[in-house]
Each structure stands twice: as structure tokens, then as C-alpha cells.
Backbone as numpy.savetxt, mean C-alpha at the origin, in Angstrom:
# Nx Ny Nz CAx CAy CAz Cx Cy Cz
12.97 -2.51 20.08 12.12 -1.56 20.78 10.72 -2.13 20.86
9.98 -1.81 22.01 8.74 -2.92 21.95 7.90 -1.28 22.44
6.87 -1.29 22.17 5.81 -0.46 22.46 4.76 -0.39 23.68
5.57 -0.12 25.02 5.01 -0.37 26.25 3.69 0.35 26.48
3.10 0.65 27.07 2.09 1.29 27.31 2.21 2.69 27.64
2.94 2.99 28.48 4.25 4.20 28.66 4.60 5.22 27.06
4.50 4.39 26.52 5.40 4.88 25.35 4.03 5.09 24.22
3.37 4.13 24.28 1.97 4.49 23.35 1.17 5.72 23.96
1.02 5.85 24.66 0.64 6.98 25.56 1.05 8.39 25.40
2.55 8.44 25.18 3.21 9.50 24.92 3.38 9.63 23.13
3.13 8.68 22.61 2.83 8.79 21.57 1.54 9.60 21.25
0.61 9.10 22.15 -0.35 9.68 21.58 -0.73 10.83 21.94
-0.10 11.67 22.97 0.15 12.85 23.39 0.92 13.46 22.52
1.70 13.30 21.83 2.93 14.15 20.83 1.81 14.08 19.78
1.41 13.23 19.11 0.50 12.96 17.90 -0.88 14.37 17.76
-1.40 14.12 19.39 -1.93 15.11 19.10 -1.97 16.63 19.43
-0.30 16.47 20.51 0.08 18.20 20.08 0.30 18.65 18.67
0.18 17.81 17.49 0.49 18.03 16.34 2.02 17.79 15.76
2.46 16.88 16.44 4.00 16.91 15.98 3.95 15.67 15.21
5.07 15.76 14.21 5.38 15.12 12.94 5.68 13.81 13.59
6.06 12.70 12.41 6.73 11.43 12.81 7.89 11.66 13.28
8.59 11.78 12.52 9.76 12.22 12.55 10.04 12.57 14.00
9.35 13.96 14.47 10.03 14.82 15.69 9.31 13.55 16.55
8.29 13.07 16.80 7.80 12.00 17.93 8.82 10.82 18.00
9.37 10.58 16.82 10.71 9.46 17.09 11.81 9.72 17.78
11.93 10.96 17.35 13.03 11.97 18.08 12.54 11.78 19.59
11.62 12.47 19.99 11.31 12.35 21.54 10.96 11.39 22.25
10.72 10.14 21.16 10.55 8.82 21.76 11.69 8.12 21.96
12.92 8.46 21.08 14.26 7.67 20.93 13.99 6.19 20.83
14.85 5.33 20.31 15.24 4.34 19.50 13.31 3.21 18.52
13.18 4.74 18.03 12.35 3.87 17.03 12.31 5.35 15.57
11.73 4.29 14.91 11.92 5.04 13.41 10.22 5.64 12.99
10.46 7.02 12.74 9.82 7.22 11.91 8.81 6.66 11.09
9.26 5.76 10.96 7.62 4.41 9.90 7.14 3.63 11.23
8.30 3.51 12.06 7.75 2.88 13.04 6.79 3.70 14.12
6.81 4.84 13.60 5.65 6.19 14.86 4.59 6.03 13.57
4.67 6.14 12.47 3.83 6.17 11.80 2.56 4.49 11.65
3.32 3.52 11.53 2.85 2.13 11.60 2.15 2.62 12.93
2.32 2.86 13.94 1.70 2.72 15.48 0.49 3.50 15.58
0.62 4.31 14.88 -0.68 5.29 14.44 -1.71 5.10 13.93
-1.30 4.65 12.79 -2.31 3.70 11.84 -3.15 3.09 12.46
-2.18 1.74 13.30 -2.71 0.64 13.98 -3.54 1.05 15.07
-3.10 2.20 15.49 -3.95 3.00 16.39 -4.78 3.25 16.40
-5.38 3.88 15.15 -6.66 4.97 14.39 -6.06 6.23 14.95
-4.95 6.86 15.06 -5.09 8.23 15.03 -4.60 9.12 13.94
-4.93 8.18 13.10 -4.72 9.10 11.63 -5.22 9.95 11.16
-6.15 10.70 12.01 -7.12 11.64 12.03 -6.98 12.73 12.54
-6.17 14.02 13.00 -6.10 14.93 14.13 -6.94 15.52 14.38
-7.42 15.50 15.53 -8.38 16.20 16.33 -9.31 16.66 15.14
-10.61 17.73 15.56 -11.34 17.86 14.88 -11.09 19.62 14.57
-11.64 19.83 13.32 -11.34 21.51 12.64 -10.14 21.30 11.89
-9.94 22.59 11.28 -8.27 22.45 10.41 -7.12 23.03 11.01
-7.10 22.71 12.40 -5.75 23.10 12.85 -4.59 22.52 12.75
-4.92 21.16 12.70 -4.06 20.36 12.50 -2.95 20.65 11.38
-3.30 21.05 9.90 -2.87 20.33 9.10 -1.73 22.10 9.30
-2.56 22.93 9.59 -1.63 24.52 9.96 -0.55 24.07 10.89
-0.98 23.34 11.57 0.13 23.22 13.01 1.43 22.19 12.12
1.08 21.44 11.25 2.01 20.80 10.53 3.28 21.78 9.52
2.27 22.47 9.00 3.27 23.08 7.73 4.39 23.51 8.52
4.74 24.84 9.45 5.95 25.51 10.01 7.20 24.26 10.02
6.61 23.23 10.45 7.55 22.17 10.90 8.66 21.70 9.70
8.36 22.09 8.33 8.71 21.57 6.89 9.31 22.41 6.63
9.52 23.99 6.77 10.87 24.90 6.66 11.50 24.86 7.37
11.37 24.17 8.53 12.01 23.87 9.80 13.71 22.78 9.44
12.75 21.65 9.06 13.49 20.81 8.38 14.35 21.05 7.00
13.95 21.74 6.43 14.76 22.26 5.27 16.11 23.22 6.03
16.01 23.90 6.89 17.33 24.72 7.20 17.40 24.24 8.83
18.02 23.35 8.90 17.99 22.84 9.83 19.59 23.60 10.47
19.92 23.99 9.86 21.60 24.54 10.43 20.63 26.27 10.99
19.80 26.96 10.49 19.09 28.29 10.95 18.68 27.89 12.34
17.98 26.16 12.25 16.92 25.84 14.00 18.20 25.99 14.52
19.37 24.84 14.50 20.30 24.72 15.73 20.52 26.07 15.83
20.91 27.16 15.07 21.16 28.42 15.87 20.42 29.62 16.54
18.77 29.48 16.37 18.08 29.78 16.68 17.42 28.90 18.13
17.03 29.85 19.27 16.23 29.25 20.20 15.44 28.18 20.24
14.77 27.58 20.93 13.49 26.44 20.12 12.24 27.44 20.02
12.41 28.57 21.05 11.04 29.66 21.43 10.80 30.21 20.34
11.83 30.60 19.59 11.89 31.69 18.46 10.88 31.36 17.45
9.87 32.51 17.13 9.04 32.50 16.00 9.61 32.64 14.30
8.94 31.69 13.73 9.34 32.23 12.69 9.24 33.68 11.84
10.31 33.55 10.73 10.75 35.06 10.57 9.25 35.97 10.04
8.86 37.17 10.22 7.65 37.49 10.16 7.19 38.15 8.33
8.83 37.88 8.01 8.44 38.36 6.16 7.84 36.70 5.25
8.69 35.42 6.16 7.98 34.36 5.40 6.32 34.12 5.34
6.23 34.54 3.98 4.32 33.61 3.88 3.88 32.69 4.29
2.88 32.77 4.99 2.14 31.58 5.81 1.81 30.59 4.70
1.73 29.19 4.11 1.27 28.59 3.08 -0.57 28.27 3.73
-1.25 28.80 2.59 -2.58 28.30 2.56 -2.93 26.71 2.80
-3.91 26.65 3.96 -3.85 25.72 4.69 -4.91 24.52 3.73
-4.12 23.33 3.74 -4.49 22.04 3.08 -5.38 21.22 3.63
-6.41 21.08 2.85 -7.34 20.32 3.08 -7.10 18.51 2.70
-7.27 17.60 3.87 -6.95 16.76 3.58 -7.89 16.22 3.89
-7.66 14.80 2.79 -9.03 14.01 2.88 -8.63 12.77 3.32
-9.21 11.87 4.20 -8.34 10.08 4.70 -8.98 9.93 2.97
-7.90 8.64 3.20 -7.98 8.20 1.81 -8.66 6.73 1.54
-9.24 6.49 0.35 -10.36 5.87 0.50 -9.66 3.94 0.15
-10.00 3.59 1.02 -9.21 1.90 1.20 -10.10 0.73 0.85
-10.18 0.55 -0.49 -10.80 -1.12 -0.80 -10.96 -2.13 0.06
-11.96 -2.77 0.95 -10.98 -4.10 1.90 -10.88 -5.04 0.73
-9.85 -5.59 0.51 -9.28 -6.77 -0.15 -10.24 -7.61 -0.01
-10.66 -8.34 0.84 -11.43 -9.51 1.04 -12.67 -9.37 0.60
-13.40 -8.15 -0.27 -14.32 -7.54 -0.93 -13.86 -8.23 -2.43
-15.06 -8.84 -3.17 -14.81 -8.35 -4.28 -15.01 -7.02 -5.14
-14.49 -6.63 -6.10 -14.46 -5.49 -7.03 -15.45 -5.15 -7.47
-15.97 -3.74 -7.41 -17.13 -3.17 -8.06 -17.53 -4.09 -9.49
-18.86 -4.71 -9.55 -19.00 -5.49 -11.07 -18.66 -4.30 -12.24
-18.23 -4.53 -13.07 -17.88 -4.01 -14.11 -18.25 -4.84 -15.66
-18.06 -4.41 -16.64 -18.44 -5.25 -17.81 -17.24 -5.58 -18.54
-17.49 -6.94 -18.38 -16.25 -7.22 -18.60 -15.92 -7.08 -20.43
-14.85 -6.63 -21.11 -14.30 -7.00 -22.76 -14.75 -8.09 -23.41
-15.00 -8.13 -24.69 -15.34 -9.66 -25.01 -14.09 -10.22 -24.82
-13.06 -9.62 -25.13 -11.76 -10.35 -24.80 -11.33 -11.32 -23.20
-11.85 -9.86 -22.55 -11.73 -10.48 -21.04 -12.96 -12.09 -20.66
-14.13 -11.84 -21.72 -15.00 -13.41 -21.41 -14.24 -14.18 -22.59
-13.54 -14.62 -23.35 -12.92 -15.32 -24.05 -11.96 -16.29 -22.96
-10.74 -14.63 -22.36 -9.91 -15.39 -21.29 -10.69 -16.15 -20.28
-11.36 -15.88 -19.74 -12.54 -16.38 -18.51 -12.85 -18.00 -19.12
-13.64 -17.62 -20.40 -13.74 -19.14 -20.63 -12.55 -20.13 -21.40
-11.60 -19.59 -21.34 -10.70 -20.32 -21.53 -9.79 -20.89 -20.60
-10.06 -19.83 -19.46 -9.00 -19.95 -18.01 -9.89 -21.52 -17.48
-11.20 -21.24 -17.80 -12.19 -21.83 -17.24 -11.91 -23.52 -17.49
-11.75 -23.69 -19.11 -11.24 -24.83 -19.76 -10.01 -25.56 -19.23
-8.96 -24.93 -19.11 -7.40 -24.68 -18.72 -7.83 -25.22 -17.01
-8.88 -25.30 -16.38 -8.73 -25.33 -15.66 -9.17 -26.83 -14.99
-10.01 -27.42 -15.91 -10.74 -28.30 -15.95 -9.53 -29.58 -16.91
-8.63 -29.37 -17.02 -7.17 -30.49 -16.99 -6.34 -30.00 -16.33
-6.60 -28.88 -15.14 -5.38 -28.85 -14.46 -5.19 -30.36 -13.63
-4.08 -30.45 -13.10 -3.98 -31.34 -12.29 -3.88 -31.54 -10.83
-4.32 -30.13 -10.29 -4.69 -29.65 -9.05 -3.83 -29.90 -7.89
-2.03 -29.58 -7.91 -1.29 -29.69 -7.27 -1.32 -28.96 -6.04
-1.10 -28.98 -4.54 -0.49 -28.25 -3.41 0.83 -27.45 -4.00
1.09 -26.94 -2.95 2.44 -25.92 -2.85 3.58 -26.80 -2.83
3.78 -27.91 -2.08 4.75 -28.77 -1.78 5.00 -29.69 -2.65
3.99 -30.06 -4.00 4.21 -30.57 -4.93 5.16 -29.63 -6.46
4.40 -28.63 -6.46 5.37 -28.35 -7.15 6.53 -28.83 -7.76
7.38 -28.31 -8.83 8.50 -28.40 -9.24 8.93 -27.24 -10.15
10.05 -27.66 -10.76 10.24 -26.52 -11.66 10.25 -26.61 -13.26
9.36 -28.14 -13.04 8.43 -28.42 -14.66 7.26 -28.09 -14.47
6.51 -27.51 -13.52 5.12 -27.42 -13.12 4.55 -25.97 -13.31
3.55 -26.16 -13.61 2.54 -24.96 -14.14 1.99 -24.25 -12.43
2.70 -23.09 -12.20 2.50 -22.46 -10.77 1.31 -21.68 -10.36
0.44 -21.63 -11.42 -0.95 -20.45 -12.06 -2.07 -21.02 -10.23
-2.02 -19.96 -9.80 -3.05 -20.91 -8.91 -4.35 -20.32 -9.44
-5.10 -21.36 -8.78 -6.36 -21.43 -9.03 -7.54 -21.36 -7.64
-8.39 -20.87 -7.23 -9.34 -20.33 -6.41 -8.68 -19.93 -5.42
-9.45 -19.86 -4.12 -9.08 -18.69 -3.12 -8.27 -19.53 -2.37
-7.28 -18.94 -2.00 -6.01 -19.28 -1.00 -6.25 -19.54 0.22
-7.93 -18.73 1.00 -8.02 -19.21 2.08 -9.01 -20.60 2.36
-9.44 -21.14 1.39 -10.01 -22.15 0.79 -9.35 -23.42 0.71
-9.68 -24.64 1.07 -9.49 -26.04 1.26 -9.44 -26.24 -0.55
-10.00 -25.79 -1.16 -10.20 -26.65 -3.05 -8.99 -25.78 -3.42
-7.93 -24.61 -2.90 -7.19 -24.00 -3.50 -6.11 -25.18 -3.84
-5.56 -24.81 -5.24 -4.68 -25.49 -5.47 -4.10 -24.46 -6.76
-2.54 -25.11 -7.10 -2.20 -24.93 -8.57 -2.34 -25.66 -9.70
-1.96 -24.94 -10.88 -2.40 -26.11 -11.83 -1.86 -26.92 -12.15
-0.24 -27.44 -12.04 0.52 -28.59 -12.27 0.66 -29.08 -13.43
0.62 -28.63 -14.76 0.67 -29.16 -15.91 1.96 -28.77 -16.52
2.44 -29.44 -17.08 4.21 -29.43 -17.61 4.21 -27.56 -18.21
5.04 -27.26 -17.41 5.40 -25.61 -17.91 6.18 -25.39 -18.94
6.36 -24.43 -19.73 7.00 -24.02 -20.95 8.40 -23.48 -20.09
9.53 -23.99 -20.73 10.65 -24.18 -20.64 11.06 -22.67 -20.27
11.66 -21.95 -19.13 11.93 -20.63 -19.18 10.69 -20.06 -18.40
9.34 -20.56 -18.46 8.47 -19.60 -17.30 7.61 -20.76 -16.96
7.27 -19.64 -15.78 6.63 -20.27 -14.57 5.32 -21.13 -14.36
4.75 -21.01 -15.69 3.15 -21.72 -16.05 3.49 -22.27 -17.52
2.10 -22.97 -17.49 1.84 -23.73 -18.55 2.02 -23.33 -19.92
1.39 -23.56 -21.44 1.08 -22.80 -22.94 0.15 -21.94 -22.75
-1.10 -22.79 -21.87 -1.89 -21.88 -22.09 -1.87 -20.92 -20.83
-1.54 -21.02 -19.69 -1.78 -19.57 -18.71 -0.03 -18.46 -19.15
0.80 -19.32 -19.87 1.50 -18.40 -20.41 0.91 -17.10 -21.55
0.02 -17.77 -21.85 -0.59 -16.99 -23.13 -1.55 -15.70 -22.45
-1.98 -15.89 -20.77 -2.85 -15.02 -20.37 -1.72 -14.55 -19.73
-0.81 -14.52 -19.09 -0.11 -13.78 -18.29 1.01 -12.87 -18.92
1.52 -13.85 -19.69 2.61 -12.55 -20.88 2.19 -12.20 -22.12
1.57 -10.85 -21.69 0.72 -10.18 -23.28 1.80 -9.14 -23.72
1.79 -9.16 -25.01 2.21 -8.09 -25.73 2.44 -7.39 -25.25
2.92 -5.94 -25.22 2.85 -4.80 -24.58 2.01 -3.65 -25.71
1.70 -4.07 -26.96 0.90 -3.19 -27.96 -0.76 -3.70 -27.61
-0.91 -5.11 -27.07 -2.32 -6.15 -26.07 -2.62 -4.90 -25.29
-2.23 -4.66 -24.55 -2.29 -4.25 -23.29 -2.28 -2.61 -23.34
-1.36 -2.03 -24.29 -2.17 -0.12 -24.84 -3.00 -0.14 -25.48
-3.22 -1.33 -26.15 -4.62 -1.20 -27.00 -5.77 -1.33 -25.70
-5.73 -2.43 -24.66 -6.88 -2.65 -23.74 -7.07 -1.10 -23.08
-5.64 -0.65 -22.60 -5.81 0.59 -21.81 -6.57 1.24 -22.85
-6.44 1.66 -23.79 -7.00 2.93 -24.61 -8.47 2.64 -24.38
-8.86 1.59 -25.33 -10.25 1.42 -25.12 -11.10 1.00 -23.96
-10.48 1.51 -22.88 -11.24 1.65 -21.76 -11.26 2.90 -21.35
-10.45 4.15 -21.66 -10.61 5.31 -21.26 -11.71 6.05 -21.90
């Protein structure tokens, strides 16, 4: 299924009569659900219109789907039944997206965490600074700087028998699991 212009269009007409993924796949026929949803995204209309009608015009649609043997025998006109409670209407918030290519809010790092740092740091300074295509499956796979970077490389130093890196980036990558509730705790 390819996404003609025709079809984005009517997408974006169903989207913002307020209809679900789901039912817009339905009226679009042969695409899926993630696939009305992916198109959206990519779209920017992840947003409906402006005020809170939107998120009202959504709920009916979700008892809908639950008794779906009541819709087929009911009209499409037919209102719902007038004893069911309306559910109090949901406030939704877009949700808040890191860009990756950002680094991470500075934080302070553990003395533990500057120990690893200067030890990764050491560890790094006898790597032997292999490509991808060098590799093997005696080789230390730990990469080292940024991937979209010309100096990226791995570290290539004889790996410990059974995993994927070296003694020492084995020692930073498989911690304890009592390491690691102790770090969580004392950060909360």
C-alpha cells in the first residue's frame, strides 16, 4: 500500500472528524492501524483541532468496540443508550520527546560513575581501534565515540571467552544486580 496523495488527504479528513486509527484503516482499506497512526505522526497531526472536543469525540468510540456484536445490530445513526454515563473528559498532554542527538541534562555524576569514566577513559587509550568489518569473535565489540564520526571505532582487544567485550568493559557492562539496587536507591 503506498500513500498517494488521494489517500493522505482523506486521511486527514477522517483524523480530523475525530475518528480513531483503527476506524480510518477501516475506511481507508488495505493498511493497518500503526500504519494510520505512523502517517500521522509523520504528518504532525497528532494534535486535534483546538479546545477539548476532541478527546469527547473519542471516548463513545471505545464501548463501541467492546460490544461490537450490540453495533452490528444496531443502526450506525443510533445514539447511544441514554442510562450509560458519559466518562469525564481527559485531558491530554503531547508528550514530552528528548531529541537524541542532544546531549542529557548535566547531572552529577557518583564517585563511582567518575571512577568508571576514568577508567573507560584508560581502557580506552590501549584499545586497538578496530572498524566494524574487522571484528571477530575474539574481539572486544565496546564501541567507542560517536557513530556519526570518522574517529568512531571499537575497541578490539582479545574478549573474555563467552562475552562480547574485553576484562575490563566486561566489568562496566555486567554489574551485579545488588551494584545496580544499591545505585538505584541512592539516587532516589
Amino acid at each position: 500500500m503506498s500513500w498517494t496523495d488521494e489517500r493522505v488527504e482523506k486521511l486527514k479528513e477522517l483524523w480530523g472528524e475525530g475518528m480513531s486509527a483503527s476506524q480510518i484503516a477501516k475506511a481507508l482499506g488495505g493498511v493497518t492501524r500503526n500504519a494510520v497512526i505512523g502517517k500521522v505522526h509523520r504528518l504532525g497531526l497528532s494534535n486535534r483541532g483546538s479546545g477539548g472536543a476532541a478527546p469527547a469525540e473519542e471516548k463513545p468510540a471505545k464501548p463501541a468496540k467492546a460490544s461490537r456484536s450490540k453495533a452490528a445490530a444496531q443502526p450506525k445513526e443510533a445514539a447511544p443508550a441514554p442510562e450509560e454515563p458519559k466518562p469525564a473528559p481527559v485531558m491530554r498532554t503531547a508528550p514530552v520527546i528528548r531529541d537524541a542527538s542532544q546531549p542529557r541534562a548535566p547531572g552529577l555524576p557518583t564517585p563511582e560513575e567518575q571512577a568508571a569514566r576514568a577508567t573507560l577513559a584508560e581502557i580506552e587509550k590501549m584499545a586497538k581501534k578496530l572498524d566494524l568489518l574487522s571484528l571477530t569473535e575474539r574481539t572486544c565489540k565496546w564501541p567507542i565515540g560517536d557513530p556519526t564520526e570518522e574517529s568512531f571505532h571499537f575497541c578490539g582487544l582479545p574478549s573474555v571467552a563467552g562475552k562480547p567485550y574485553c576484562e575490563h568493559h566486561v566489568a562496566v557492562a555486567f554489574q551485579p544486580m545488588s551494584t545496580r539496587r544499591d545505585r538505584a536507591r541512592a539516587g532516589r
